[in-house]
N, C-alpha and C positions, 0 to 999 in steps of 0.2 A: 450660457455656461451649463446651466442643470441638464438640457437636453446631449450636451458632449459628456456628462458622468455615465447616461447611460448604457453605453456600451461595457459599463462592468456589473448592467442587473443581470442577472441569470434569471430570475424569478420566469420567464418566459419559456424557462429548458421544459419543464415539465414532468421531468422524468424523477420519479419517487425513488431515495436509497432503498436497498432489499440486497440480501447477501448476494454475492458474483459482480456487483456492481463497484466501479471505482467512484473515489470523491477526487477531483482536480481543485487543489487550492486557488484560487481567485488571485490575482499578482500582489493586490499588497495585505498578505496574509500574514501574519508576522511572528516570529517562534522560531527558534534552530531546530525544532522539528518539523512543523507543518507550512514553513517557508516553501513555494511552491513542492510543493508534494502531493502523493499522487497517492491515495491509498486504498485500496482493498478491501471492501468488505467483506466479510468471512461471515458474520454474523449480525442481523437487526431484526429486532421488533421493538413493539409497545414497550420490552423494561431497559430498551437500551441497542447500542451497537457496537460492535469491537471489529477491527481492523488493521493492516500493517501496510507502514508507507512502502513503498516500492524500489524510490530513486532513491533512495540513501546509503549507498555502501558504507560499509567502514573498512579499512583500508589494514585489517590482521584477520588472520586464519581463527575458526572458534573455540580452539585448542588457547589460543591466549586469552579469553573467557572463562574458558570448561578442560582444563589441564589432562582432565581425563576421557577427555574424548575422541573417539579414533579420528585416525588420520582422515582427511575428508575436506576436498579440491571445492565443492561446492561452496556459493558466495553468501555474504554475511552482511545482513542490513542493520540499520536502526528502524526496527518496527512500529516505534512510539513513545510518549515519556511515562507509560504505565510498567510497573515491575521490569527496570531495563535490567537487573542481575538477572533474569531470566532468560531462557531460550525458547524460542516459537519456532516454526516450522508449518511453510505449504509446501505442496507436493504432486506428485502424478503417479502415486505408488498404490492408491484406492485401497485395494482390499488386503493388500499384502501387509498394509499397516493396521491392527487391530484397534477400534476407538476412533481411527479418521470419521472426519465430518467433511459431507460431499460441500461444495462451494459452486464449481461450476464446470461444465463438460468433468475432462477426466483430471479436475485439479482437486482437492483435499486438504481441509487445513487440521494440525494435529498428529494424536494416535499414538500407540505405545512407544515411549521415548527406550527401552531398555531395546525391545524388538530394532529400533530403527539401530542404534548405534552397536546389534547384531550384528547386522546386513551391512553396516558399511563396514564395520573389522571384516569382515568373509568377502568385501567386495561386489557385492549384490546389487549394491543401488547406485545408479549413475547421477554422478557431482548436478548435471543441467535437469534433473527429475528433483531436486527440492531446493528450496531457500531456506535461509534460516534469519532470523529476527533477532535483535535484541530488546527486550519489551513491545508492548503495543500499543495500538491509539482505540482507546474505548469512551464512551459517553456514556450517560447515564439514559434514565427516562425522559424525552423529548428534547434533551441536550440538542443532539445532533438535529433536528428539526430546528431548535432554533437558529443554532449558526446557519442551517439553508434559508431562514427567511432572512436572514443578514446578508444573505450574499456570500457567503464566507467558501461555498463550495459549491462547485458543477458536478452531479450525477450525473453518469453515464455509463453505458453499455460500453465493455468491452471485450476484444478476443483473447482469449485465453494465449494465444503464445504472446500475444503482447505481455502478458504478465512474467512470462519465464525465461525473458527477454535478458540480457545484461544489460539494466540500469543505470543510469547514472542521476545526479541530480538536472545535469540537461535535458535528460528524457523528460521533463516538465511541458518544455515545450511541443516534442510528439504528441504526447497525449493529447493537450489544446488543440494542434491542428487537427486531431483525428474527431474532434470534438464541431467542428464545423466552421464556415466561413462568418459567423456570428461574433465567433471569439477572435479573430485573425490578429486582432489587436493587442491582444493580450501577449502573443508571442514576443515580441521587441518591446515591450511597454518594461524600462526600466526597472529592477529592483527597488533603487531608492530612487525616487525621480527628483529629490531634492538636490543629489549631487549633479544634475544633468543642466 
């Protein structure tokens, strides 16, 4: 029986988190946030890492958040259970947003929140060029190292339009498959397997 567990060590992936890289939650990860979820690093070192999950829409505009914010078609996540009255934002607008922080190819996380909801009132920034977050997913110092020696999450590389992709929480399973025939099991592998 210990030999069939496993197929859910990752401990063999190898690949170290470092910002532009994703975390894929392991199947029985458990939390209404990091239930398979798929998140983003934006930011890690030695005092820590911060990140926004990917596949979690919420399902209203950010206007019923942020009353005063322009109109703006672009899609609206649940970033994480850190400061969720807050709004985050990645992007592919680089330099035009003043304070962005590079992440990866021409992606950006951040940068002047007044300048950005400028350019969307004037029509400047197109809706598929940023996401927006509600809160994030941060760790402290060696946090997130521990949960990887737990199992708790697969690093991995990935391609930038996968990120700017229209998610959903089934995109869980994309991500696994793109992640190798290692994981193939994890796809179909139940939620709750106790109801099965």
């Amino acid at each position: 029986m210990a030999d069939n567990l496993d197929i859910f060590k990752i401990k063999t992936n190898n690949v170290a988190p470092k910002k532009g890289r994703i975390l894929i939650a392991e199947p029985f990860l458990s939390g209404h946030y990091f239930n398979r979820s798929v998140v983003l690093l934006v930011a890690h070192s030695e005092k820590g890492a911060v990140g926004f999950i990917l596949n979690k829409k919420v399902d209203f505009p950010i206007q019923d958040v942020f009353p005063d914010f322009p109109e703006c078609d672009a899609e609206v996540y649940l970033g994480g259970p850190v400061s969720t009255d807050s709004i985050y934002y990645i992007h592919k607008l680089g330099d035009k947003l003043p304070g962005s922080i590079h992440v990866l190819g021409d992606l950006y996380w951040g940068g002047d929140f007044e300048v950005l909801k400028h350019d969307i009132k004037l029509g400047l920034i197109d809706p598929n060029d940023i996401r927006f977050f509600l809160g994030y997913s941060g760790w402290d110092a060696g946090q997130l190292e521990n949960e990887l020696k737990e199992d708790s999450w697969l690093v991995t590389d990935v391609e930038q339009d996968a990120i700017m992709r229209d998610l959903s929480e089934s995109s869980w399973v994309d991500f696994v498959k793109k992640a190798g025939s290692r994981y193939s099991f994890w796809e179909n592998f139940p939620e709750n397997p106790l109801l099965n």
